[in-house]
PDBQT receptor file of N, H, CA, C and O in Angstrom, charges set to zero:
ATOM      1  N   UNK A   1     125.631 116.318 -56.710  1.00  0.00    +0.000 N 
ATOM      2  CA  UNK A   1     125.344 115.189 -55.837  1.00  0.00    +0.000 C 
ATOM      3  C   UNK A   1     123.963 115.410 -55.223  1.00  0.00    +0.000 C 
ATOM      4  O   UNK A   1     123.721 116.415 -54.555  1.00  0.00    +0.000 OA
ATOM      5  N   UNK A   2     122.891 114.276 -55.505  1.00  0.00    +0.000 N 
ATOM      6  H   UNK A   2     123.087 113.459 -56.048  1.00  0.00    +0.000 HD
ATOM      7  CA  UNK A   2     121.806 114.630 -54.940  1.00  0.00    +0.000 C 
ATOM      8  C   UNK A   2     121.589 113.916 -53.716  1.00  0.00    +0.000 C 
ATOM      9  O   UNK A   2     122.471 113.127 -53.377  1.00  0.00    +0.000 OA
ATOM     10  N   UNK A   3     120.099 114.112 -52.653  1.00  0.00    +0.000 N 
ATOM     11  H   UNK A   3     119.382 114.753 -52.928  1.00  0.00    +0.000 HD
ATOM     12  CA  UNK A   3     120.272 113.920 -51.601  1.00  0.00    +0.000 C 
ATOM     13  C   UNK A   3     120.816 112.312 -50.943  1.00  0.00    +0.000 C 
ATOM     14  O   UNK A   3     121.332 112.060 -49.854  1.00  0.00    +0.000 OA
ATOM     15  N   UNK A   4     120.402 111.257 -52.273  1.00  0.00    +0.000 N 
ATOM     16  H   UNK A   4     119.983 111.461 -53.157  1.00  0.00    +0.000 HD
ATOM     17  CA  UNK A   4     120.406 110.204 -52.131  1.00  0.00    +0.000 C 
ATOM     18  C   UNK A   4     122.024 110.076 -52.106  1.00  0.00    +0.000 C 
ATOM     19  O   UNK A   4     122.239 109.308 -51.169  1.00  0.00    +0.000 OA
ATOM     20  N   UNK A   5     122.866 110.331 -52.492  1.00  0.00    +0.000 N 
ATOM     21  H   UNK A   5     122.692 110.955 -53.253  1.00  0.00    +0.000 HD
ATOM     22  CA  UNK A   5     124.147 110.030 -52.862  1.00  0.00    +0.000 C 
ATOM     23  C   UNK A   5     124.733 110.274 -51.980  1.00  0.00    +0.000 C 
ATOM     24  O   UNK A   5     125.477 109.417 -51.503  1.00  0.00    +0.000 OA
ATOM     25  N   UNK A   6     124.629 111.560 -51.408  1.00  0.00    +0.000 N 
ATOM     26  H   UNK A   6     124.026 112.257 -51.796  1.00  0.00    +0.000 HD
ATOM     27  CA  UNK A   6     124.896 112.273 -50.259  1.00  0.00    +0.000 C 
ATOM     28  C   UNK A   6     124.675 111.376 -49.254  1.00  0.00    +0.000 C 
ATOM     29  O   UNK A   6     125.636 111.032 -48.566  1.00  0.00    +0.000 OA
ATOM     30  N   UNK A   7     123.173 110.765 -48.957  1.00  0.00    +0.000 N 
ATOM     31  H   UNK A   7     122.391 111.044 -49.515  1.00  0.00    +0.000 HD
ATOM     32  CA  UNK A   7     123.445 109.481 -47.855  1.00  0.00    +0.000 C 
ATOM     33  C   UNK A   7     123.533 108.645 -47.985  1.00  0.00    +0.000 C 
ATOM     34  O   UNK A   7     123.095 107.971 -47.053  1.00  0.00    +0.000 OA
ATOM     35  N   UNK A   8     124.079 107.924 -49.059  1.00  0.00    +0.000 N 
ATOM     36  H   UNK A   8     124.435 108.472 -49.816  1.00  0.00    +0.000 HD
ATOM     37  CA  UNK A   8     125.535 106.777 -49.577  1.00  0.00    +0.000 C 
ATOM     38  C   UNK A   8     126.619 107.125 -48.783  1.00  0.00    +0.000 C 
ATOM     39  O   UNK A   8     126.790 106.646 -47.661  1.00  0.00    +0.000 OA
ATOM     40  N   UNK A   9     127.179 107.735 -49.176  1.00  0.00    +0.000 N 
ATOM     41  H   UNK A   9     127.040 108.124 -50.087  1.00  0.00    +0.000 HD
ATOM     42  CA  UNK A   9     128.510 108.487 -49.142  1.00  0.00    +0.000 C 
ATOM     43  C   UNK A   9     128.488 109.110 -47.600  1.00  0.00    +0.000 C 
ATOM     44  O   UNK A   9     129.591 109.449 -47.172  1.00  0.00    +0.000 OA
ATOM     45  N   UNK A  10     127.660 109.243 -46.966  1.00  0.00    +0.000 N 
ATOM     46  H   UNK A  10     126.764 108.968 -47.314  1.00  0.00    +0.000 HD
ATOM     47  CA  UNK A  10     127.626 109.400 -45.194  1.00  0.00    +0.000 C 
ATOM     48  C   UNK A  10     127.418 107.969 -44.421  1.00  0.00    +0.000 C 
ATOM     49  O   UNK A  10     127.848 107.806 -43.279  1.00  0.00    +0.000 OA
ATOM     50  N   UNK A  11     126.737 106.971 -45.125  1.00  0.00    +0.000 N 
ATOM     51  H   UNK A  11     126.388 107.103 -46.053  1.00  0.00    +0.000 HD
ATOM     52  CA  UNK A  11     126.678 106.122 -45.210  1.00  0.00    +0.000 C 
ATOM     53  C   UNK A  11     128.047 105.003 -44.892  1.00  0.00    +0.000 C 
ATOM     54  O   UNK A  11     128.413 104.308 -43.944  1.00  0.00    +0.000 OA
ATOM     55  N   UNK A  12     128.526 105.303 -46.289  1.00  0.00    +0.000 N 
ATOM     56  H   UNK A  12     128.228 105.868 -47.059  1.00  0.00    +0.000 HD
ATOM     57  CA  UNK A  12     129.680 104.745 -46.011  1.00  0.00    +0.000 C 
ATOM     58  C   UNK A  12     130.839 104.749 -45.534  1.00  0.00    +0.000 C 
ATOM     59  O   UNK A  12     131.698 103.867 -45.518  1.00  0.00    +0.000 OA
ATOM     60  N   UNK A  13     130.830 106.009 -45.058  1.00  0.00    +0.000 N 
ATOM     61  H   UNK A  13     130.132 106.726 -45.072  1.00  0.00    +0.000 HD
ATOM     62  CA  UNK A  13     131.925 106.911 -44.506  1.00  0.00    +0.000 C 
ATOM     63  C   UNK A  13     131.926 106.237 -42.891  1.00  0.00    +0.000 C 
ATOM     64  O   UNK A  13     132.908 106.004 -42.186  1.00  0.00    +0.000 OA
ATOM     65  N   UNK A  14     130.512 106.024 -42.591  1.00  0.00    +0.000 N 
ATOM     66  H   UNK A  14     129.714 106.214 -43.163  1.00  0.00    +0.000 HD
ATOM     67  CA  UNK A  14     130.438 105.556 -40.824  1.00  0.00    +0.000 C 
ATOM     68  C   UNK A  14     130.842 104.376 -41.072  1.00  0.00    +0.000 C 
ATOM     69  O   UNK A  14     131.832 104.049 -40.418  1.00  0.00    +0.000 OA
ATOM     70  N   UNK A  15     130.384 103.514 -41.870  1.00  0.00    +0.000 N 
ATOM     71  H   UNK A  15     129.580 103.780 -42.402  1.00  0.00    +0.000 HD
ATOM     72  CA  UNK A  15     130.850 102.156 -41.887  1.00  0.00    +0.000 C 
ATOM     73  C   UNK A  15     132.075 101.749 -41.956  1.00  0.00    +0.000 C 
ATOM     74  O   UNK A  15     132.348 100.710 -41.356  1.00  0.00    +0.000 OA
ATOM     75  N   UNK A  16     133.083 102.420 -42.666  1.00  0.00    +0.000 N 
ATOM     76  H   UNK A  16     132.862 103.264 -43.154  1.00  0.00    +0.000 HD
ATOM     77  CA  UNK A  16     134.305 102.520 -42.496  1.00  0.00    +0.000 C 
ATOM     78  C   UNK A  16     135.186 103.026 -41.089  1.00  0.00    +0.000 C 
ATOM     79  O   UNK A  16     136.153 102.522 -40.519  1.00  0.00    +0.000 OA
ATOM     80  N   UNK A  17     134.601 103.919 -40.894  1.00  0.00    +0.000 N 
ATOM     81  H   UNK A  17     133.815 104.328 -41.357  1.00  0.00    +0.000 HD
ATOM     82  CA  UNK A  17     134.868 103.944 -39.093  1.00  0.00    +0.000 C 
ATOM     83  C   UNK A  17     134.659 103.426 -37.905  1.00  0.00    +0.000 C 
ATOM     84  O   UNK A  17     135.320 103.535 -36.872  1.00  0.00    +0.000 OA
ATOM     85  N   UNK A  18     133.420 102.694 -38.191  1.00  0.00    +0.000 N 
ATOM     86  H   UNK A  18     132.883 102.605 -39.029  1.00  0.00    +0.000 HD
ATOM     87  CA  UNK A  18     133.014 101.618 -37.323  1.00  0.00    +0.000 C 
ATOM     88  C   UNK A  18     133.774 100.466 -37.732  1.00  0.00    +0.000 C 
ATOM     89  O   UNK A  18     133.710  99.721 -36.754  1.00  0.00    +0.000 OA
ATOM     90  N   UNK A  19     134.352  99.985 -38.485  1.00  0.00    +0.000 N 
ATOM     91  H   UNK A  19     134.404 100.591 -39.279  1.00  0.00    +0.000 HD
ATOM     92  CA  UNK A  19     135.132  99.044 -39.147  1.00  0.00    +0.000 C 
ATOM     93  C   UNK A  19     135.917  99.055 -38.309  1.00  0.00    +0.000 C 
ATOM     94  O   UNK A  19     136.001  98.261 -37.372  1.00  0.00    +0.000 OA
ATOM     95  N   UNK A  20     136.948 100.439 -38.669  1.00  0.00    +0.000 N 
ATOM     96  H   UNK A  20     136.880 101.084 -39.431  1.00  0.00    +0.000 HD
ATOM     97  CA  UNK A  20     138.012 100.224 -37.800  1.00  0.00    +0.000 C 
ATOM     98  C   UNK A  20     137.943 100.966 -36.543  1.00  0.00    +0.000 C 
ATOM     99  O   UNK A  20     138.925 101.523 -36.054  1.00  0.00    +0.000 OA
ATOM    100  N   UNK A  21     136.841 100.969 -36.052  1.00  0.00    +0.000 N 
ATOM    101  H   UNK A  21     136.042 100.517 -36.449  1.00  0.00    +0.000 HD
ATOM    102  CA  UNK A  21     136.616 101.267 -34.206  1.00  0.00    +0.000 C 
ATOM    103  C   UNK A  21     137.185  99.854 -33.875  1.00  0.00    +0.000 C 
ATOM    104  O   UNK A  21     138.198  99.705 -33.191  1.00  0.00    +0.000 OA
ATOM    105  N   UNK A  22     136.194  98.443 -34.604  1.00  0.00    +0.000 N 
ATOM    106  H   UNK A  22     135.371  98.564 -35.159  1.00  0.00    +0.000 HD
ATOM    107  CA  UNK A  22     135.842  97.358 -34.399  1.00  0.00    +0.000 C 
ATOM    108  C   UNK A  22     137.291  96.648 -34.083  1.00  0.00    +0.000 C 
ATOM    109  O   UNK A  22     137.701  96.100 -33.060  1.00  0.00    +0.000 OA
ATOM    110  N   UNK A  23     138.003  96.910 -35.564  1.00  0.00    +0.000 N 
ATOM    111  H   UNK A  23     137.671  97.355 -36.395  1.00  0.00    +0.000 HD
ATOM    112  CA  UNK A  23     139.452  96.215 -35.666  1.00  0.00    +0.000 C 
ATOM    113  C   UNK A  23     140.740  97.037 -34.328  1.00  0.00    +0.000 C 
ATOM    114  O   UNK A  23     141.784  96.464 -34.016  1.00  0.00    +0.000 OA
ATOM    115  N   UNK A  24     140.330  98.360 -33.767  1.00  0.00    +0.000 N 
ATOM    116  H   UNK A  24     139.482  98.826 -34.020  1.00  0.00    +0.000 HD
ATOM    117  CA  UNK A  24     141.166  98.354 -33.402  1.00  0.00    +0.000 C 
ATOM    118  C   UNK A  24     140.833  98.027 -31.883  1.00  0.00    +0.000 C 
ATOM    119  O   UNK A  24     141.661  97.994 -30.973  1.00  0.00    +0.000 OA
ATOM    120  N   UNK A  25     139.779  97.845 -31.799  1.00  0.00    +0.000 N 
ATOM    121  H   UNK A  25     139.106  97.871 -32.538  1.00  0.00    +0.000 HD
ATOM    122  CA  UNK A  25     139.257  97.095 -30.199  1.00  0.00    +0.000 C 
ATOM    123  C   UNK A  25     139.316  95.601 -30.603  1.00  0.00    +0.000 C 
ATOM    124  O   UNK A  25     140.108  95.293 -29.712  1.00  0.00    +0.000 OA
ATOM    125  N   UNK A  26     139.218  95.081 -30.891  1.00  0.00    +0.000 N 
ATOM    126  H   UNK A  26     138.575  95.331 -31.615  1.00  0.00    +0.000 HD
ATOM    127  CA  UNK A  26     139.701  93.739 -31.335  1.00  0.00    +0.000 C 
ATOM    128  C   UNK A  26     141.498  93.142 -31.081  1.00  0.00    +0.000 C 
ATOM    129  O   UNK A  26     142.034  92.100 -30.704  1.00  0.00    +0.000 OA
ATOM    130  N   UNK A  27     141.937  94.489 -31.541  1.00  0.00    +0.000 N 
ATOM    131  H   UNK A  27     141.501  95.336 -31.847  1.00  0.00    +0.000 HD
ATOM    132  CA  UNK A  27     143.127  94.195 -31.509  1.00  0.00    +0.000 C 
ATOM    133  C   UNK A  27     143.643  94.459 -29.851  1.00  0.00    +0.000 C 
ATOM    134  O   UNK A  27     144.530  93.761 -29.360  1.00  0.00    +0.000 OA
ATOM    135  N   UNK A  28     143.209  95.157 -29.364  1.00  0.00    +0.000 N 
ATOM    136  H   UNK A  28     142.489  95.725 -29.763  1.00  0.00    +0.000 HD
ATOM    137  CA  UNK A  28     143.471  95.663 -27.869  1.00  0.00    +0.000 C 
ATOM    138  C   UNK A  28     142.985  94.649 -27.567  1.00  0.00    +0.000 C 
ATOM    139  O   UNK A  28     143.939  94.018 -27.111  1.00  0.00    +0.000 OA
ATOM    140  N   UNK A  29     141.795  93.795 -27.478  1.00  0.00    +0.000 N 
ATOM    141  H   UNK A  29     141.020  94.307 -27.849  1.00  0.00    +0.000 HD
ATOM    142  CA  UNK A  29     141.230  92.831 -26.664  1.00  0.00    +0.000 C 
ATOM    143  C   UNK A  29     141.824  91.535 -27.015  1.00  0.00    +0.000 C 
ATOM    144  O   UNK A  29     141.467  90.677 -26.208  1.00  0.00    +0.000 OA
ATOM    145  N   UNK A  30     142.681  91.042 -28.022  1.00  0.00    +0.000 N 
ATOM    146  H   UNK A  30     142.972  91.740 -28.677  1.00  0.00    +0.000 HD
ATOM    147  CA  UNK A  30     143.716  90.086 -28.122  1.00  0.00    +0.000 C 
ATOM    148  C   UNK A  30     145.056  90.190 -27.536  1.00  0.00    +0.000 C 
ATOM    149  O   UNK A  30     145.701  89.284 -27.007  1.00  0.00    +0.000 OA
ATOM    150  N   UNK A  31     145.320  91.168 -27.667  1.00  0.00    +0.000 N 
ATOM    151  H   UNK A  31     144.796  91.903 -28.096  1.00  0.00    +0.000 HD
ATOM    152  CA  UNK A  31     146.880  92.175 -26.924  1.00  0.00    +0.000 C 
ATOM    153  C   UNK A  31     146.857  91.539 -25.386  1.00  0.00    +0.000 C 
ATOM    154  O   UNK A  31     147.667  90.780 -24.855  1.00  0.00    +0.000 OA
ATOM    155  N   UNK A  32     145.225  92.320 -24.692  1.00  0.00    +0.000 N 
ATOM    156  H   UNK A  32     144.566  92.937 -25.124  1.00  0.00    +0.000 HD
ATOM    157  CA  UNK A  32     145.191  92.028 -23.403  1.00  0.00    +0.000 C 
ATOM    158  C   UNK A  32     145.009  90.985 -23.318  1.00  0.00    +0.000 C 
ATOM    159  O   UNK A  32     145.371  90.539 -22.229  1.00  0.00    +0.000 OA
ATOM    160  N   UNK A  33     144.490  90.117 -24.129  1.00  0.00    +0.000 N 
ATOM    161  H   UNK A  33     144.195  90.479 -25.013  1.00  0.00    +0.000 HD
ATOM    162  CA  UNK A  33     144.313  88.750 -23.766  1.00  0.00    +0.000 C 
ATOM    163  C   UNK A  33     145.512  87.158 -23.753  1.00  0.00    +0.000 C 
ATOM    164  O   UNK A  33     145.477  86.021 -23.282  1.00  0.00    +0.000 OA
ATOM    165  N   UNK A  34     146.682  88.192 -24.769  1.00  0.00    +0.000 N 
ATOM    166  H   UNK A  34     146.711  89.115 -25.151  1.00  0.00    +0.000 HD
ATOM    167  CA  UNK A  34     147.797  87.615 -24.921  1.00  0.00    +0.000 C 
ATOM    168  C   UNK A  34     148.915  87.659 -23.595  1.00  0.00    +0.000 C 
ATOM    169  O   UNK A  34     149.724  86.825 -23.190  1.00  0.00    +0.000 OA
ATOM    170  N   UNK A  35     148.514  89.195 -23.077  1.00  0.00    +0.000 N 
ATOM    171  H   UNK A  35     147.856  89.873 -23.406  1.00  0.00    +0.000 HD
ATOM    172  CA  UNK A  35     149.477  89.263 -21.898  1.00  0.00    +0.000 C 
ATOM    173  C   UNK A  35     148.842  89.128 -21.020  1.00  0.00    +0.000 C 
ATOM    174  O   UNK A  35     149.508  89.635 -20.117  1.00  0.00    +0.000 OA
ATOM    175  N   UNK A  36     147.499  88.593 -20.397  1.00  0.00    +0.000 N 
ATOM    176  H   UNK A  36     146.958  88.181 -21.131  1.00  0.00    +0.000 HD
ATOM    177  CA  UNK A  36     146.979  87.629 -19.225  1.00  0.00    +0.000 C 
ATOM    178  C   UNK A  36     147.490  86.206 -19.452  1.00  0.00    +0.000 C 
ATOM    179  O   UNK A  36     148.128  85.697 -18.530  1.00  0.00    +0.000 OA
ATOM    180  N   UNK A  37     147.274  85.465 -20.634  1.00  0.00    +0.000 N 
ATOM    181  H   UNK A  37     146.756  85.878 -21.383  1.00  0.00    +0.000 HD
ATOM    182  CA  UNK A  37     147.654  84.422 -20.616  1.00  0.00    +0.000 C 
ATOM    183  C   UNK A  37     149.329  84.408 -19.787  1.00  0.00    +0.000 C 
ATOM    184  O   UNK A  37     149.643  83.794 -18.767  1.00  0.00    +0.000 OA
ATOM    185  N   UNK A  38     150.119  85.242 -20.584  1.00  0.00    +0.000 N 
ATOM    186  H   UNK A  38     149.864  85.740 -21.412  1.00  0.00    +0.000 HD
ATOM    187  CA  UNK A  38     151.442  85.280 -20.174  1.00  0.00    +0.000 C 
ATOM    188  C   UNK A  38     151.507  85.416 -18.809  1.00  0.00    +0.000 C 
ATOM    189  O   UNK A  38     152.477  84.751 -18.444  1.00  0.00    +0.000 OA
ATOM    190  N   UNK A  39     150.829  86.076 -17.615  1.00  0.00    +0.000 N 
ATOM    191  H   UNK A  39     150.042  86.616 -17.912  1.00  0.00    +0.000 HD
ATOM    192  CA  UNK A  39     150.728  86.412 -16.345  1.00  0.00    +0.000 C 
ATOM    193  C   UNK A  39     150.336  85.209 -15.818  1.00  0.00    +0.000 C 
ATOM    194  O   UNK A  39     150.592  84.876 -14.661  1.00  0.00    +0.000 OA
ATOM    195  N   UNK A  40     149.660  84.464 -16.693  1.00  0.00    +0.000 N 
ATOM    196  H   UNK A  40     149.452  84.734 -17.633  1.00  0.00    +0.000 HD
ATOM    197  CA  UNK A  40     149.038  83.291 -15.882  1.00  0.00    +0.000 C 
ATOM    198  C   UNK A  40     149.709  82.246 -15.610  1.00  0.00    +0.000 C 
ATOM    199  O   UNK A  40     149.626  81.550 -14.598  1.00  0.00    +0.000 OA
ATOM    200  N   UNK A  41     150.687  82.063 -16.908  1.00  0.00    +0.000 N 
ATOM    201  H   UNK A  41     150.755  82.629 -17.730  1.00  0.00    +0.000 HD
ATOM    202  CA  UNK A  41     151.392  80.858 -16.923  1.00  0.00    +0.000 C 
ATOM    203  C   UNK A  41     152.569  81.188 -16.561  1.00  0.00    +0.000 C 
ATOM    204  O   UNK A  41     153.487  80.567 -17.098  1.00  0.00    +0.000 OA
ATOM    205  N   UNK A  42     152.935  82.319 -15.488  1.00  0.00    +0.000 N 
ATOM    206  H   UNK A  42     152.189  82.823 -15.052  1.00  0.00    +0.000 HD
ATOM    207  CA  UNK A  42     154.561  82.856 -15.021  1.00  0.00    +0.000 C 
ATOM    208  C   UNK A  42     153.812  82.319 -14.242  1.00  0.00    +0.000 C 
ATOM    209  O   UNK A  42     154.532  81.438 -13.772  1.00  0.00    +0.000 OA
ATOM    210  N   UNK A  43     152.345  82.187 -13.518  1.00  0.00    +0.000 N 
ATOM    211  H   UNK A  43     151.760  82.902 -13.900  1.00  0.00    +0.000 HD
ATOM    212  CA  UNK A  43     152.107  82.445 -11.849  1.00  0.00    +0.000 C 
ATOM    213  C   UNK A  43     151.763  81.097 -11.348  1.00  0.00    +0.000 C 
ATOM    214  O   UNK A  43     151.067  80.850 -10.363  1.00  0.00    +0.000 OA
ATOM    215  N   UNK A  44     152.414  80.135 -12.259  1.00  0.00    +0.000 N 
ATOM    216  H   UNK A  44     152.979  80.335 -13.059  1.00  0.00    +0.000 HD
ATOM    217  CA  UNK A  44     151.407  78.993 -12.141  1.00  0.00    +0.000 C 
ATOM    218  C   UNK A  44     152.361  78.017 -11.015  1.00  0.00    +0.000 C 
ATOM    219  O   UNK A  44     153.467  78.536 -10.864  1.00  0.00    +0.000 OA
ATOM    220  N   UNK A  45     152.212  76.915 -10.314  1.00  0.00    +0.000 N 
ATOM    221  H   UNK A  45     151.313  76.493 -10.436  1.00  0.00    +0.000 HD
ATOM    222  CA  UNK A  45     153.166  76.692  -9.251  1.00  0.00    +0.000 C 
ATOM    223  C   UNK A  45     154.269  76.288  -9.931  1.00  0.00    +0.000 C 
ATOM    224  O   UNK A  45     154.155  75.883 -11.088  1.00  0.00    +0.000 OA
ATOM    225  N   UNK A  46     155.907  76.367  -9.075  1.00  0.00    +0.000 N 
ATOM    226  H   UNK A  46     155.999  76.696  -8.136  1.00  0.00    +0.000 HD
ATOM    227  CA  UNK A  46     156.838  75.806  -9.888  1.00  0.00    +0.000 C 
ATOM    228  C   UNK A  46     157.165  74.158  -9.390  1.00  0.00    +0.000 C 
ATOM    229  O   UNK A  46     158.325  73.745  -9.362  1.00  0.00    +0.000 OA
ATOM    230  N   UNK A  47     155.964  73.271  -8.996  1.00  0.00    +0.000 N 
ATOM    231  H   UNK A  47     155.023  73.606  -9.019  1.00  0.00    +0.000 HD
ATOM    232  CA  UNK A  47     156.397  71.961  -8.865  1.00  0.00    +0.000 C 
ATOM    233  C   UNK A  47     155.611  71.454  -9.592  1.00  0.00    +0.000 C 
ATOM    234  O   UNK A  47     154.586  71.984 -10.020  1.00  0.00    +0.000 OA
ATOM    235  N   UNK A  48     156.034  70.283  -9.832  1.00  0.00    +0.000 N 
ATOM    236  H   UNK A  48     156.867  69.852  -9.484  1.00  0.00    +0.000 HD
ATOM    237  CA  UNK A  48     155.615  69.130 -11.198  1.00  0.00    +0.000 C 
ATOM    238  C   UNK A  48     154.089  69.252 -11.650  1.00  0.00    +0.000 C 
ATOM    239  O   UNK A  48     153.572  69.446 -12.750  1.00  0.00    +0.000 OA
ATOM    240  N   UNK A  49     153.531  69.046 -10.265  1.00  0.00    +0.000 N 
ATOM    241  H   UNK A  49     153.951  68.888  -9.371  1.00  0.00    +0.000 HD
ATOM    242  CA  UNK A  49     152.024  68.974 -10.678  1.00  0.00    +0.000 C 
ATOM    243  C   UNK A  49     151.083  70.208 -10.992  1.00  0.00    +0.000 C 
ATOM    244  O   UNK A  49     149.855  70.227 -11.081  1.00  0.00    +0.000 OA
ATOM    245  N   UNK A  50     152.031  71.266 -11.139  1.00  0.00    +0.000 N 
ATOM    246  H   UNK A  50     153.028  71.250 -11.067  1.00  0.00    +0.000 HD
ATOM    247  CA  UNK A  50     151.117  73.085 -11.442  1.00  0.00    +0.000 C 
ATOM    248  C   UNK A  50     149.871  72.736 -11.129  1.00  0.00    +0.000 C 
ATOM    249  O   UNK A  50     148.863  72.683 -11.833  1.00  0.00    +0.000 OA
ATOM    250  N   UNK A  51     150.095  72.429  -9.638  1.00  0.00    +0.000 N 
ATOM    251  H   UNK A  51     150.914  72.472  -9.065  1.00  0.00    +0.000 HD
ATOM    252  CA  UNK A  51     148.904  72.857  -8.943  1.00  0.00    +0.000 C 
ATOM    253  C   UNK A  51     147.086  71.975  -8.950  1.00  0.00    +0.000 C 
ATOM    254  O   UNK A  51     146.077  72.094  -8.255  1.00  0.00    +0.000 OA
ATOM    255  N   UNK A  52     147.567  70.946 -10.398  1.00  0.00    +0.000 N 
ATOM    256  H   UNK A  52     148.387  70.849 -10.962  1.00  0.00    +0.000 HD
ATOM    257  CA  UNK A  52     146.703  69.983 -10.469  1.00  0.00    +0.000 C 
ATOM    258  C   UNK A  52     146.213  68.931  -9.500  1.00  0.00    +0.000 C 
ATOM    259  O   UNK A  52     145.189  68.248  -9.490  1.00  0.00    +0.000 OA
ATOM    260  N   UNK A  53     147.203  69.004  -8.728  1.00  0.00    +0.000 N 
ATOM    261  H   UNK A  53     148.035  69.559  -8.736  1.00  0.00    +0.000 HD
ATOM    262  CA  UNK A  53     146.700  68.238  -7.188  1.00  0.00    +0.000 C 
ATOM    263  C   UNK A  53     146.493  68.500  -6.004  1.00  0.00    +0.000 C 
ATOM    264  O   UNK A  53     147.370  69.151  -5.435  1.00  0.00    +0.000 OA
ATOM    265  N   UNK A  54     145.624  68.209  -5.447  1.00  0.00    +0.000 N 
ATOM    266  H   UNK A  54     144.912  67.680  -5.908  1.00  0.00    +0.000 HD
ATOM    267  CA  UNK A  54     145.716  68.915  -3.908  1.00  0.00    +0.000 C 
ATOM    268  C   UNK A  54     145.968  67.369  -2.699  1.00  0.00    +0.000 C 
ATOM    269  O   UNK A  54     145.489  66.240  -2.583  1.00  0.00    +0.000 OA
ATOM    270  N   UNK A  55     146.706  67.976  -2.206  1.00  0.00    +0.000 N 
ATOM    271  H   UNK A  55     147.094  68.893  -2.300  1.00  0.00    +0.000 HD
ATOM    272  CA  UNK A  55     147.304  67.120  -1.014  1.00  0.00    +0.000 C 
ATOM    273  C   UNK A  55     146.598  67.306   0.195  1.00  0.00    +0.000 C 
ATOM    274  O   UNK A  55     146.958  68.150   1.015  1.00  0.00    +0.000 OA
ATOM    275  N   UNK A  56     145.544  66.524   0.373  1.00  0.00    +0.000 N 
ATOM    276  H   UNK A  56     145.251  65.838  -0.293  1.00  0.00    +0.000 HD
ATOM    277  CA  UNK A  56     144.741  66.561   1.988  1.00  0.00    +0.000 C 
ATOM    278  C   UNK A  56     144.969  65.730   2.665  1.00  0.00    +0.000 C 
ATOM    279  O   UNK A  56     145.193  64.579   2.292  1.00  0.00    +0.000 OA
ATOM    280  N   UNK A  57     144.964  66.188   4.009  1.00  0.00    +0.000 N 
ATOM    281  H   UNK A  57     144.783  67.124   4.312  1.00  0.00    +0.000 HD
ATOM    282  CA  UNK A  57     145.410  65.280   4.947  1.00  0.00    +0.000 C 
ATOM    283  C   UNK A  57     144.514  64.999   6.025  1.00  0.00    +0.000 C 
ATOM    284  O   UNK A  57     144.295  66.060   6.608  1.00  0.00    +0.000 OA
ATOM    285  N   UNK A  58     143.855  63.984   6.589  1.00  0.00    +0.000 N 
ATOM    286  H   UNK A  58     144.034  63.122   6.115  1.00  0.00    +0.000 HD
ATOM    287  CA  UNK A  58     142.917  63.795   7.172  1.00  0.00    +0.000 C 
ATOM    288  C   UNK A  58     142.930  63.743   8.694  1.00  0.00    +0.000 C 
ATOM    289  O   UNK A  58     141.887  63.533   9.313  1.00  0.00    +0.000 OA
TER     290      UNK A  58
């Protein structure tokens, strides 16, 4: 294996790890983003208008 091949093959070796650095932070950052949504929509008011209206009184 000469030097060139050698940095192919180091080459591609990072790219494959950065791949899946990428995919598995991706996947954490959908995860968390799946169970905020879920937090959001437990916290949301429990009367008709969830909170879409505000009632002022003058």
């Amino acid at each position: 294996m000469n030097a060139i091949q050698l940095q192919q093959a180091v080459n591609i070796s990072l790219t494959k790890q950065v791949q899946e650095t990428v995919q598995a932070q991706a996947a954490m950052l959908l995860e968390g983003f799946a169970q905020t949504q879920q937090n959001v929509q437990a916290l949301q008011a429990p009367h008709p208008s969830l909170g879409k209206v505000i009632d002022l009184q003058a």
